[in-house]
C-alpha positions in Angstrom: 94.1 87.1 83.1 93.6 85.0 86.1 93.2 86.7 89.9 93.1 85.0 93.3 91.9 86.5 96.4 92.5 84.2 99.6 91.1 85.0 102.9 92.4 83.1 106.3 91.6 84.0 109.4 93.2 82.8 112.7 91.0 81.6 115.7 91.1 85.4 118.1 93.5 86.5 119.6 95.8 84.6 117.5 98.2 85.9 114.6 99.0 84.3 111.4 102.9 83.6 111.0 103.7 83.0 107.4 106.4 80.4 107.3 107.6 80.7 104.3 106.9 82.4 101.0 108.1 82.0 97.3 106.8 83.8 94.2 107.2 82.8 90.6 105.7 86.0 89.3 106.4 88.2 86.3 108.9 90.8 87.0 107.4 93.9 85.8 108.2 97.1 87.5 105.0 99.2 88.0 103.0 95.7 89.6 100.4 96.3 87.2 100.1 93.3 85.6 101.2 90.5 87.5 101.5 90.9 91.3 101.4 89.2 94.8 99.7 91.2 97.1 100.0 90.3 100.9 98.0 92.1 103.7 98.3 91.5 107.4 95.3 93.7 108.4 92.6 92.1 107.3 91.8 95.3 104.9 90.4 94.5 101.1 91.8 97.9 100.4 95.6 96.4 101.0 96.6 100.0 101.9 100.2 100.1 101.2 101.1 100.8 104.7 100.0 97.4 105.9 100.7 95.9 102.7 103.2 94.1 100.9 103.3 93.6 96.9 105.5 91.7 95.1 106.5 91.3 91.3 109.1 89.5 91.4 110.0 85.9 90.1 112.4 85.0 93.0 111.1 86.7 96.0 111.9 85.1 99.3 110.1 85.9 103.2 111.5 83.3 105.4 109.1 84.8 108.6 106.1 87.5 108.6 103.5 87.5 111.2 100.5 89.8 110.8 99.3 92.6 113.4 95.7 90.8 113.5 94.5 87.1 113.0 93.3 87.9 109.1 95.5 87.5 106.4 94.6 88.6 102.8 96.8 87.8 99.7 95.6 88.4 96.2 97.8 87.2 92.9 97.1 88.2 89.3 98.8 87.2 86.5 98.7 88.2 82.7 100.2 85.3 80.8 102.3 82.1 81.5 105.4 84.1 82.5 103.9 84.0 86.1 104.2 80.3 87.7 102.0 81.4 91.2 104.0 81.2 94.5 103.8 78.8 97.6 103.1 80.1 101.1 103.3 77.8 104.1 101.4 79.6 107.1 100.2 78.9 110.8 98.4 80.2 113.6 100.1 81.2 116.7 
């Protein structure tokens, strides 16, 4: 098992805009296992009413801002069926 936890924060009183976002994880329904989790608060807790997981191999998020200048994304994966994902973000 191999987990990631990224933190970026934006200078204050700026946001972070995320680009552009693609995932290559596992599908698996319950997001156990393999997941993408994306939290625009700035809270470790990535409550799911700031949050947004993914497990899905083909997901797609052309534009996201977050409400604060932190960003926090975590990704675990089980096995090789999950590839990562690619997230191209900015400050604005």
């Amino acid at each position: 098992m191999v987990t990631v936890c990224v933190s970026v924060k934006a200078p204050e009183g700026k946001q972070i805009e995320i680009k552009k976002l693609v995932t290559k994880v596992k599908v698996n329904t319950e997001c156990i296992s393999d997941f993408l989790l994306v939290n625009g608060d700035g809270n470790r807790r990535y409550p799911m009413d700031t949050s947004i997981i993914i497990c899905d191999y083909d997901t797609r998020i052309d534009h996201l801002t977050t409400n604060t200048n932190n960003l926090l994304v975590a990704y675990q994966k089980t096995g090789l069926a999950s590839r990562g994902f690619k997230m191209v973000i900015k400050a604005t």
